[in-house]
N, C-alpha and C positions, 0 to 999 in steps of 0.2 A: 504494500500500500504506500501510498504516495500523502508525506506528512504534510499538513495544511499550515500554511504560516501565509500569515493577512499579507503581509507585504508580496504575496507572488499571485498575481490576477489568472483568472480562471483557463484563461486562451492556456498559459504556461502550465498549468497543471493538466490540461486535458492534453498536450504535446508530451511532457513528460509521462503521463499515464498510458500511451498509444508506444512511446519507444519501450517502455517496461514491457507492455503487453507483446510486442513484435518481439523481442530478448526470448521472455520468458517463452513463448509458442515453439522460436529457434533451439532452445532448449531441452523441452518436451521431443522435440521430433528427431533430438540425436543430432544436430547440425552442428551444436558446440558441444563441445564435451567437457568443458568445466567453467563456470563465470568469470571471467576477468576482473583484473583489479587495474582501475584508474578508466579516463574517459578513452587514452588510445583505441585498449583492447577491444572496449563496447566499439565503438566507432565502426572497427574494422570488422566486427561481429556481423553489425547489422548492417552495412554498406553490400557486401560478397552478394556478386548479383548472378552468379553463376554456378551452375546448381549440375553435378554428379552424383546419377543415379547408377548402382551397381548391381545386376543383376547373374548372380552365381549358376552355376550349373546342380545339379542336382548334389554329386558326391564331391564340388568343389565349390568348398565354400567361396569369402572375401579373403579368407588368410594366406590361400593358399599362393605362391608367386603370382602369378597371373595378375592376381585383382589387387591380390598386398602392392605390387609396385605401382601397378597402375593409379591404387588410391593416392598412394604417395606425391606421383606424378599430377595428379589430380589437383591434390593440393601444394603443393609447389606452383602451379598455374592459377591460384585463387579458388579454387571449386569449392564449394558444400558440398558433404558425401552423406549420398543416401544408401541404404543397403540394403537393398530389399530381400527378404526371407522367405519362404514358404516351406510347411510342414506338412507331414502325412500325403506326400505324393507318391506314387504304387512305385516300386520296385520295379526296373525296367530290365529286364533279363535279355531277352534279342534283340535290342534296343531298332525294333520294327517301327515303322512311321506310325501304328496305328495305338503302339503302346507310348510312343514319345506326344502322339497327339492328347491320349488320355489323358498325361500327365501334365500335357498344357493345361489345357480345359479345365482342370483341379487348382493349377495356381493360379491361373485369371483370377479368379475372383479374393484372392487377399493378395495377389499384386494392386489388384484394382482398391483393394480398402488403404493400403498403403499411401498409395499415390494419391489418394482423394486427402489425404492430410497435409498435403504441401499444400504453402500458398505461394501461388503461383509467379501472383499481380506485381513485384520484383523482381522476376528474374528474369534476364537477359539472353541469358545464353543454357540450354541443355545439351550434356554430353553424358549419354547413353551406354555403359559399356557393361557387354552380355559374354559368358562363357557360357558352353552347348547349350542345356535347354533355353538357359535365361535370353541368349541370342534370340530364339523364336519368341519368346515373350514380351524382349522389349522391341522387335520391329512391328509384335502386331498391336501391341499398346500404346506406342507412336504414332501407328494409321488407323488406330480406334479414337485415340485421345485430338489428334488433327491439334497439334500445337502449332497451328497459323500465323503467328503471331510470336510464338519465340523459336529462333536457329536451332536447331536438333541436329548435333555432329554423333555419329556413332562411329565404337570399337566392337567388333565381333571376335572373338575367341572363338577356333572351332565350332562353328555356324551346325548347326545341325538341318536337316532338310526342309523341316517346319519353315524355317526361317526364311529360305525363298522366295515359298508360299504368300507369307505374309509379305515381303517386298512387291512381289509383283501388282 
């Protein structure tokens, strides 16, 4: 909460209550990973207008090389890093288009609850980057979501065939 002292007119407290709230939401969603101390670090917090979202493979996670440098890379370049997750997808044994497609279909939709928690209306720039399944995921959640409006550069990591699919 935001302390009220007479000397600071209401315009300044409803601006400072709005940067608090934009902090804290950045926060919540993993974008910062610890609060900073002094006005620099806020600053630069909530300036970062460019937004990394990482999208793992089933048996590869963010940690594993791949996505661990790439985050790195990521942010050495300014990025916010998103990482998105999904559970309880079937066990893909032949790894046949028809069991890779099940397995899409299963994380649509808590890809999709993830991504509905960014806000958006700041950012600038998205950069996309999928290992195997997450590849089909994040090109078909790109040309489902029709980010019009913000640049979408993507990284593919061994593309699996979905992934075409969805390009085309």
């Amino acid at each position: 909460n935001v302390l009220m002292d007479k000397s600071i007119d209401e315009k300044s407290i409803n601006q400072i209550k709005k940067i608090v709230n934009n902090f804290s939401k950045k926060v919540d969603m993993g974008l910062i990973s610890s609060i900073p101390i002094g006005d620099k670090y806020i600053m630069s917090a909530t300036e970062s207008r460019k937004l990394a979202i990482f999208f793992p493979g089933i048996g590869y996670t963010k940690d594993r090389p791949l996505l661990h440098y790439s985050r790195k890379m990521a942010k050495k370049y300014g990025y916010e890093e998103i990482c998105i997750e999904y559970h309880n997808l079937p066990f893909i044994v032949e790894k046949t288009e028809e069991e890779m497609l099940r397995a899409i279909e299963k994380a649509i939709p808590q890809v999709e609850e993830q991504l509905s928690k960014i806000d958006y209306s700041d950012v600038e720039e998205i950069l996309l980057v999928g290992k195997s399944i997450g590849t089909a995921l994040a090109t078909k959640l790109c040309t489902d979501r029709h980010f019009t409006d913000i640049p979408v550069r993507m990284i593919l990591y061994t593309p699996v065939e979905a992934t075409f699919r969805f390009l085309s």
